[in-house]
C-alpha positions as CSV (number, residue, x, y, z in Angstrom):
1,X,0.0,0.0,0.0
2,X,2.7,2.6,1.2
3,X,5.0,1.5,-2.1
4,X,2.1,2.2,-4.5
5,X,1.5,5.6,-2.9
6,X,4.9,6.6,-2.9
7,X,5.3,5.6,-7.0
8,X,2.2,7.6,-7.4
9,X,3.7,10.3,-6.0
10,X,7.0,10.2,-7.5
11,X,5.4,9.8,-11.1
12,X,3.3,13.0,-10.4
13,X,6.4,14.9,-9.0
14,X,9.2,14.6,-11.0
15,X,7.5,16.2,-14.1
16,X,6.6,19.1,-12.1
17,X,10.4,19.6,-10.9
18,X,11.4,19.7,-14.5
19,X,9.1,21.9,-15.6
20,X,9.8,24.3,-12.8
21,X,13.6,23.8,-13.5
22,X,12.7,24.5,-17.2
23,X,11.1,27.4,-16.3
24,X,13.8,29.2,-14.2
25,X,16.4,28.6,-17.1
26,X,14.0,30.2,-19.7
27,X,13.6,33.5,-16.8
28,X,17.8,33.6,-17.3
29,X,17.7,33.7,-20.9
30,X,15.1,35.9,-21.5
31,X,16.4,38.1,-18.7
32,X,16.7,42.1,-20.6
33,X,19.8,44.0,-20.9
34,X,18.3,46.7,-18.7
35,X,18.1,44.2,-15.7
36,X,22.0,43.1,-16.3
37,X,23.2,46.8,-16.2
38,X,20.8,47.5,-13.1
39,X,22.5,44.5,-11.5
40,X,26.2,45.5,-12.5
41,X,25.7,48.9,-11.7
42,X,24.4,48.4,-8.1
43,X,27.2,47.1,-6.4
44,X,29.1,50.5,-7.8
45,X,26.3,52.6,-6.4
46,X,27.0,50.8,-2.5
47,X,30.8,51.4,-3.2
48,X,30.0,55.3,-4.2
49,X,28.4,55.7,-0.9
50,X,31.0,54.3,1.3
51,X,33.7,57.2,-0.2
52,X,31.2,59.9,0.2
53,X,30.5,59.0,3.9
54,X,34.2,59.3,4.7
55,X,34.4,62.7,3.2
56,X,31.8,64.1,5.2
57,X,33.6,62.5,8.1
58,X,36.4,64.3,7.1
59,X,34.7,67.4,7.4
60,X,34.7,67.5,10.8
61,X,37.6,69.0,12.7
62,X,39.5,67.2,15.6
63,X,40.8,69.7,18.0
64,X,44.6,69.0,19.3
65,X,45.2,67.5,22.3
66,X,45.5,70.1,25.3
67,X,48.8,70.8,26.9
68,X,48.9,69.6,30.5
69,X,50.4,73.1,31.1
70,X,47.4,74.9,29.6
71,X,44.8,73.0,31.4
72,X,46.2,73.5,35.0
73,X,46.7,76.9,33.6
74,X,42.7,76.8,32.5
75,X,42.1,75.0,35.7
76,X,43.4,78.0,38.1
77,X,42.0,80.5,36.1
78,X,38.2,78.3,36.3
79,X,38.7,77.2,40.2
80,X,40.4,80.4,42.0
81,X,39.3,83.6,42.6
82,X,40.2,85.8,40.1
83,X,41.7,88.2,42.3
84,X,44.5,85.6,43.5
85,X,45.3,84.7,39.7
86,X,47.9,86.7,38.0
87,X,49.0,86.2,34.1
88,X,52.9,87.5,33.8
89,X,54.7,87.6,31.0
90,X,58.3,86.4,30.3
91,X,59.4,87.5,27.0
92,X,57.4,86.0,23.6
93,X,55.1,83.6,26.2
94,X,52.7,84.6,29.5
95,X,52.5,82.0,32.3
96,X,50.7,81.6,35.4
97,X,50.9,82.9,39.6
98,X,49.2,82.1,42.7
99,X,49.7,85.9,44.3
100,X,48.4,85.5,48.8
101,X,49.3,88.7,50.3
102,X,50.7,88.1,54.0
103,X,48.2,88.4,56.5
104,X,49.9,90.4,59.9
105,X,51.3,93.6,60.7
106,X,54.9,92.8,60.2
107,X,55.9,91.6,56.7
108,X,58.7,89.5,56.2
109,X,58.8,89.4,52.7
110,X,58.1,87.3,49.2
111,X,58.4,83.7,49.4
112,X,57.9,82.4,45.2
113,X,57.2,78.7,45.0
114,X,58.2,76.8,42.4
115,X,56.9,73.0,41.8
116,X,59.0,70.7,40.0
117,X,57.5,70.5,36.1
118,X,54.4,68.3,35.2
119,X,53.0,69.6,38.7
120,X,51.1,72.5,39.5
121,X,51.1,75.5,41.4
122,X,48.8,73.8,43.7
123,X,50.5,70.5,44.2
124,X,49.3,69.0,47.3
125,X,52.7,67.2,47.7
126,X,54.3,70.3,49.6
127,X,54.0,73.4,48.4
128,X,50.2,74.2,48.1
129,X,50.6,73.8,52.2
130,X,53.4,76.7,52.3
131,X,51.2,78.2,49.8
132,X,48.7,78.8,52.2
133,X,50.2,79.1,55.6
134,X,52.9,81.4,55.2
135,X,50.8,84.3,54.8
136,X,49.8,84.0,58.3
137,X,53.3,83.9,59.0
138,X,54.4,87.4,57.3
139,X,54.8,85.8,53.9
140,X,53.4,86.8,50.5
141,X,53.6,83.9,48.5
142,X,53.7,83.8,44.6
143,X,52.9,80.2,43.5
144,X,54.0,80.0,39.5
145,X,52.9,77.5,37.4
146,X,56.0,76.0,35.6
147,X,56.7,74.9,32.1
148,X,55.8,71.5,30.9
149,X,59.1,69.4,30.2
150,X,61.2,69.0,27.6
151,X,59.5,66.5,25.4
152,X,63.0,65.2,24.7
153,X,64.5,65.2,27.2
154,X,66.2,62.5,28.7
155,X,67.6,61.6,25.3
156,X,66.8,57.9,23.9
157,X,69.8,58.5,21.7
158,X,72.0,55.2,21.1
159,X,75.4,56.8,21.4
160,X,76.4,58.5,24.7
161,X,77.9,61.3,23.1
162,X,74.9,61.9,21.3
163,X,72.4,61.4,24.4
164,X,74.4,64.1,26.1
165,X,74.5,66.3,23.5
166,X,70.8,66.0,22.9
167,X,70.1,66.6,26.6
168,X,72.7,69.8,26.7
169,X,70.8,71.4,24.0
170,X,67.1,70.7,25.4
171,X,68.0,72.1,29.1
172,X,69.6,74.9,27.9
173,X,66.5,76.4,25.8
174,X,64.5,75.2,29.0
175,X,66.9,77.3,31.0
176,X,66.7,80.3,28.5
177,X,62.4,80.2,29.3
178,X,63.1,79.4,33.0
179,X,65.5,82.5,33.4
180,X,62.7,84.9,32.2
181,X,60.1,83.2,34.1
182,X,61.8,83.9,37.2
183,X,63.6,86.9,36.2
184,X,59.3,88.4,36.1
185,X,58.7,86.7,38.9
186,X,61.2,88.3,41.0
187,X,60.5,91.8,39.2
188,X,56.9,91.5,40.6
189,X,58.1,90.7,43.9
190,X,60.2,93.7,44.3
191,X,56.6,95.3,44.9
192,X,56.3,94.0,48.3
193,X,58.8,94.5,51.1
194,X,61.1,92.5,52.9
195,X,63.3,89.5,51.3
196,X,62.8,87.2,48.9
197,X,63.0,83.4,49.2
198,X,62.7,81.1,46.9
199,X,61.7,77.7,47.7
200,X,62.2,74.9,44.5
201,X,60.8,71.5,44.0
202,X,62.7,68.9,41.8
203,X,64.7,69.0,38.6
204,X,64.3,73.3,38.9
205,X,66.4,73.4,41.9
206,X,69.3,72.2,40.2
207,X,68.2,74.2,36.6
208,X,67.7,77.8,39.3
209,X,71.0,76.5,41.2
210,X,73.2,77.3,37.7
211,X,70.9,80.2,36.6
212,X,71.9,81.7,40.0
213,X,75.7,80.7,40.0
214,X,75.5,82.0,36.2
215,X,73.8,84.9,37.6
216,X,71.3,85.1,35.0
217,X,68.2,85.6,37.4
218,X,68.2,88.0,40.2
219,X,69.5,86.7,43.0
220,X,66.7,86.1,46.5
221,X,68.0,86.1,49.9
222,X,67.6,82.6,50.4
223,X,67.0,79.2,48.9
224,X,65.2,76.0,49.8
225,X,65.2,72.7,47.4
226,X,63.1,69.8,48.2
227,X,63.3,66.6,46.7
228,X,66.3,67.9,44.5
229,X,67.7,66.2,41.3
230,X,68.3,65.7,37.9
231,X,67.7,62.1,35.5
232,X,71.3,62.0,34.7
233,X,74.2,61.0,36.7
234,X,76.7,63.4,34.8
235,X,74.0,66.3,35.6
236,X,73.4,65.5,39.4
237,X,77.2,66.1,40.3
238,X,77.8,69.1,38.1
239,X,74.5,70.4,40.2
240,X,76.3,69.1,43.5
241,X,79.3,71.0,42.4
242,X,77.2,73.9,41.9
243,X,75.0,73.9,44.8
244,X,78.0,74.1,47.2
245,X,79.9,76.8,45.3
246,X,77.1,79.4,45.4
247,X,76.9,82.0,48.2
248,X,73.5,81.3,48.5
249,X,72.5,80.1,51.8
250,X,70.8,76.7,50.9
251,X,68.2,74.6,52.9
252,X,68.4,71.1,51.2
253,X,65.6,69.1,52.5
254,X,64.4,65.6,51.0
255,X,62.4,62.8,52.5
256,X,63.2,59.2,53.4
257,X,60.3,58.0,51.3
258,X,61.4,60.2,48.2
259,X,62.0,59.9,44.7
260,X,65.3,57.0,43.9
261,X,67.7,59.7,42.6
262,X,66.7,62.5,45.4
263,X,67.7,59.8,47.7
264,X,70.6,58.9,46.1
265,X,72.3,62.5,45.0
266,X,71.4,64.1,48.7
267,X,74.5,62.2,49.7
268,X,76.7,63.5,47.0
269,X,75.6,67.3,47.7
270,X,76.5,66.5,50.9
271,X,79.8,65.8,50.4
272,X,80.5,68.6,47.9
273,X,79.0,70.7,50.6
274,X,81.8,69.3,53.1
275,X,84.6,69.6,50.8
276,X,83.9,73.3,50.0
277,X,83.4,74.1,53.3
278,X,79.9,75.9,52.8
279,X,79.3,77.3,55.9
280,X,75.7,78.6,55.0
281,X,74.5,74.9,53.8
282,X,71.7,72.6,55.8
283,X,70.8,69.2,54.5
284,X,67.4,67.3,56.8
285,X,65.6,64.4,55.6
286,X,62.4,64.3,57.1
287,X,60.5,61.2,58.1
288,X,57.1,60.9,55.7
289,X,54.2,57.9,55.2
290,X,53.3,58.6,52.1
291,X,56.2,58.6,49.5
292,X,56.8,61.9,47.8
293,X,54.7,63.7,50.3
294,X,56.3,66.1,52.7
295,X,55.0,66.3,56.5
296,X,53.3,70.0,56.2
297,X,54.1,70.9,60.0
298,X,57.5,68.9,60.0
299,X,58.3,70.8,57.0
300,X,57.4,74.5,58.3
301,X,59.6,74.2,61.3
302,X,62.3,73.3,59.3
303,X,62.2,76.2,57.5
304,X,61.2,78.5,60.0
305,X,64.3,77.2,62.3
306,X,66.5,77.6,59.7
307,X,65.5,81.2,58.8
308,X,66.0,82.3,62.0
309,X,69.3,80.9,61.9
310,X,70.2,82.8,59.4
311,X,69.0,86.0,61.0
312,X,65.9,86.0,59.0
């Protein structure tokens, strides 16, 4: 029974199939030469749009990215009042100042802060602290907001000779915008009475140590480094050497949890400082938690004792 009905239906089937095979050749054949050119001409027409997407893309403009310099810049400007903010220029460029006047009846003069670069005038790492205490002390303070690095600098030059060559020419137009910075800097402190002390973070210790020894920037009364080096080991002595041949009377503070190469080179000023007898030289290294963070109230006595050492 179930074989007859399947022959049945194969008998009835397989004619059909032919026919509708037949049928779908003849379609092909017949097919008109307007249908072929639509169909050859349509993948073109999806390739056409894909360009003209990506021009109008290109349309649109990308800004550059920001300079970490310019947005702590912005950032001061946007957060502060504007009464504390002050735009100086040095030369071709304009940069950046924190100005506090000093808040008692007896001034004792114009202490300029200046972070190590990539930081900002309100680092929270030591200075933004002085920043804000001193004026209570007799201090006006003028907080700059440095220069970003040289991009090339350290060199990643094969050849020795050519790293320090590379790094020699970078610092010294760094030094060049450095020397007018702080060559305004002191011009605007000369406004206020009493001394000036300059107190230096970093990598522009050493740079302000040979500006100073060079006398290319006005000379303050005193000076302070914290955390104090530079990323080359030729670089750190010729500071060290420097540092204890200047007549300026030099607080050297760094911190026992500190930066690998302030550690290491507060040893060798040291030394230089021994061996050319530098009477008006103090090196402390203050006891911290947090690495690269100074003590705030550890930090103020140490200053303060020293300045009254002096006769300040």
């Amino acid at each position: 029974m179930l074989q007859d009905l399947f022959f049945k239906l194969y008998r009835f089937a397989l004619p059909a199939l032919l026919l509708l095979a037949m049928a779908i050749a003849s379609a092909q054949q017949n097919e008109t030469p307007e249908q072929e050119e639509a169909e050859e001409k349509a993948p073109e027409s999806y390739e056409y749009a894909s360009p003209a997407y990506r021009i109008e893309r290109s349309k649109i403009k990308i800004s550059e990215p920001v300079s970490r310099e310019k947005q702590q810049s912005d950032d001061l400007s946007h957060y502060l009042k504007p009464a504390n903010v002050m735009p100086l220029l040095a030369g071709p460029e304009d940069f950046t100042t924190l100005i506090k006047d000093e808040l008692t009846s007896n001034s004792r003069g114009v202490a300029i802060l200046l972070p190590d670069w990539q930081q900002g005038a309100t680092a929270a790492n030591s200075l933004n602290y002085l920043r804000k205490v001193l004026p209570d002390q007799g201090w006006t303070t003028i907080a700059i907001q440095p220069y970003e690095k040289p991009a090339n600098y350290p060199s990643i030059a094969l050849k020795p000779e050519e790293q320090q060559e590379a790094n020699k020419t970078s610092l010294e137009q760094y030094r060049q915008k450095l020397s007018a910075m702080m060559t305004a800097v002191m011009e605007k402190a000369k406004s206020y009475p009493g001394i000036f002390l300059v107190i230096a973070q970093g990598s522009h210790a050493a740079l302000l140590t040979d500006l100073y020894q060079e006398e290319k920037v006005p000379l303050p009364n005193a000076l302070v480094v914290l955390s104090s080096y530079m990323l080359t080991a030729t670089e750190n002595e010729t500071y060290a050497k420097t540092l204890a041949q200047t007549e300026l009377p030099v607080l050297d503070l760094s911190l026992k949890r500190d930066h690998p190469l302030a550690i290491g080179n507060a040893e060798l000023r040291q030394a230089y400082a021994n061996k050319e007898m530098k009477a008006s030289y103090r090196q402390r290294i203050l006891h911290n938690f947090t690495a690269g963070y100074y003590p705030e109230e550890s930090l103020l006595r140490e200053i303060n004792s020293w300045l009254r050492y002096e006769g300040w």
